[in-house]
C-alpha positions in Angstrom: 0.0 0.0 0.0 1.7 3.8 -0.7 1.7 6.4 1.7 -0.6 8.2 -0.3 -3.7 5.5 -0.4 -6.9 6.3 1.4 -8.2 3.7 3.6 -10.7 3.3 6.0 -9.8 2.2 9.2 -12.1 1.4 12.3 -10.4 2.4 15.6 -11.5 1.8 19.1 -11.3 4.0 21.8 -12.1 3.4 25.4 -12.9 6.6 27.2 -14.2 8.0 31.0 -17.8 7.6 30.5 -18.3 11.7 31.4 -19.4 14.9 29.9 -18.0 16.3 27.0 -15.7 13.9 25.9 -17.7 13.1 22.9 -17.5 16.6 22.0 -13.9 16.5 22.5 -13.3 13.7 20.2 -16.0 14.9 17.5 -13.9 18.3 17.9 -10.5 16.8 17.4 -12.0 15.9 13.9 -13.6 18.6 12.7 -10.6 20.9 13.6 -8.3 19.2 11.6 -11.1 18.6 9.0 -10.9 14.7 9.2 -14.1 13.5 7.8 -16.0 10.6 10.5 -17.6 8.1 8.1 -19.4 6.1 11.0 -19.4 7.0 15.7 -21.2 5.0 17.8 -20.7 5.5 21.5 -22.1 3.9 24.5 -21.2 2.7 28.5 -19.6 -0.8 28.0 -18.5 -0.7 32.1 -20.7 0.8 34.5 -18.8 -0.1 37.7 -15.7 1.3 35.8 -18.0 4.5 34.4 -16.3 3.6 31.0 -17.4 3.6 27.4 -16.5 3.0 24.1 -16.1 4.7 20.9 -15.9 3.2 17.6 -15.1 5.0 14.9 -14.8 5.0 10.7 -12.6 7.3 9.3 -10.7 7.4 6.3 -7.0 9.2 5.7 -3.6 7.9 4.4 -1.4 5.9 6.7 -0.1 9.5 8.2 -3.0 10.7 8.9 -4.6 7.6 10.6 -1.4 7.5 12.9 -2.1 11.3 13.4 -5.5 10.6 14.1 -4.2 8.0 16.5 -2.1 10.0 18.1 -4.2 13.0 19.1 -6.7 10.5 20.4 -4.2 8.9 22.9 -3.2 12.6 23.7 -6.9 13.2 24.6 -8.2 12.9 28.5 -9.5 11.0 29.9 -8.8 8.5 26.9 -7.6 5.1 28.3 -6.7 3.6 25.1 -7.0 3.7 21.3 -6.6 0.5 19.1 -6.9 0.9 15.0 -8.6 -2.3 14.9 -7.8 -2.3 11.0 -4.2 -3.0 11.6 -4.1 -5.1 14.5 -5.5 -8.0 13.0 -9.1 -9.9 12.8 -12.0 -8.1 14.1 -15.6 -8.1 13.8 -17.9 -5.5 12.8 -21.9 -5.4 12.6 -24.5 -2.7 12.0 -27.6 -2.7 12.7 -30.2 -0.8 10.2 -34.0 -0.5 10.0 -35.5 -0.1 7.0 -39.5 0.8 6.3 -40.8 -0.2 2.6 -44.1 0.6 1.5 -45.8 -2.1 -0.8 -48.5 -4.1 -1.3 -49.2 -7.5 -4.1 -46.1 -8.5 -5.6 -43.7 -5.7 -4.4 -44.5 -7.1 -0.7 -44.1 -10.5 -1.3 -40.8 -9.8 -2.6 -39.5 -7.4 0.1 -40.6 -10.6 2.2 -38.7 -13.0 0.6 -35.7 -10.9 0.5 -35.9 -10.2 4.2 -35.9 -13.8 4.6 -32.8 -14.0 2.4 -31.1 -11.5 4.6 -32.2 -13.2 7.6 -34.0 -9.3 8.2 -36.8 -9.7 11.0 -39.9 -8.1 10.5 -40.1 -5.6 13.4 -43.5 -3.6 12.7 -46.5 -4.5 9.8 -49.2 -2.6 8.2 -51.5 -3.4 5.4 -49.5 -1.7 3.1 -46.0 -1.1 4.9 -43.4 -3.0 6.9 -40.5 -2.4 9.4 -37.1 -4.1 8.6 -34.6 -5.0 11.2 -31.4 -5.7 9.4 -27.7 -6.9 11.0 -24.5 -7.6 9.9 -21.5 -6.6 8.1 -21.5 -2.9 6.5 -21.8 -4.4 2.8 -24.6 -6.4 4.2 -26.7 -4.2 5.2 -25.8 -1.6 2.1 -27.0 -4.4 -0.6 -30.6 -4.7 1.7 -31.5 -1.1 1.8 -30.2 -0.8 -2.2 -33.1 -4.1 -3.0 -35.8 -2.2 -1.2 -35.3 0.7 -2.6 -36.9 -1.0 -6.0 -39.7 -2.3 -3.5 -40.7 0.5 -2.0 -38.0 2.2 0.4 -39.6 4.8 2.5 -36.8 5.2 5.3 -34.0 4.1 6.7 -32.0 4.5 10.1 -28.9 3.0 10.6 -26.4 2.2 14.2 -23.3 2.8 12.3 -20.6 0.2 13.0 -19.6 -1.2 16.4 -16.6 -3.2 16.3 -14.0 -5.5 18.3 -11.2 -7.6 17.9 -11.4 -11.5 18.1 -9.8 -13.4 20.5 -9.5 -13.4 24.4 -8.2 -10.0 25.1 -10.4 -7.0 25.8 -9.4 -3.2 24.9 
């Protein structure tokens, strides 16, 4: 890869689970003008008052390690891993997705569902509620075959991510 190829990279940060420290990471972005393709946040350790961020950015190899860096700088960050380079990891989103359709155009979305192994989450006579999990690319095809059914909406989680094995961040 050259030093000049844009990549996106997921990197995971455990933080103090306090105020303003979502603001102070959102900020260390937008003040350089890196560009956050995907942030979830949320307590993972209550009795620690901990919580992680995961985050999808994108950048050449400097400025990932940049990024990187002024993370770590950041307090109270406890760690930051770039789960892209540190080997295997798993990553899952979680998207719901309301098309609007009735005869043929509803059977279809149904079987596709059923395809994606999508649960129906809310029905109507003429409209249905999609809950849809798994891999980024996943989840992108789904919504892009609904759209031709019927796609009214969509919400999506953004990606939450961790490495495989027995260690924890």
């Amino acid at each position: 890869m050259s030093k000049d190829t844009i990549v996106a990279h997921t990197i995971s940060v455990l933080v103090a689970n306090e105020p303003g420290i979502l603001a102070r990471v959102v900020g260390l972005f937008s003040g350089r003008g890196y560009n956050i393709e995907s942030l979830t946040v949320a307590e993972t350790n209550a009795k620690e008052s901990q919580s992680r961020i995961t985050i999808v950015t994108k950048g050449t190899p400097m400025i990932i390690e940049q990024i990187k860096a002024q993370l770590d700088r950041l307090v109270p960050v406890y760690r930051v891993r770039d789960l892209t380079v540190e080997g295997p990891h798993i990553e899952r989103e979680l998207a719901l997705v309301k098309v609007k359709g009735v005869g043929e155009k509803r059977v279809e979305a149904l079987r596709l569902a059923d395809v994606f192994r999508a649960k129906v989450i809310d029905a109507k006579s003429d409209s249905f509620v999609f809950e849809v999990t798994g891999n980024t690319d996943k989840v992108q095809t789904f919504i892009g075959l609904m759209e031709a059914l019927g796609l009214v909406d969509v919400v999506r989680t953004g990606i939450v991510a961790m490495s495989r094995g027995g260690e924890a961040l």
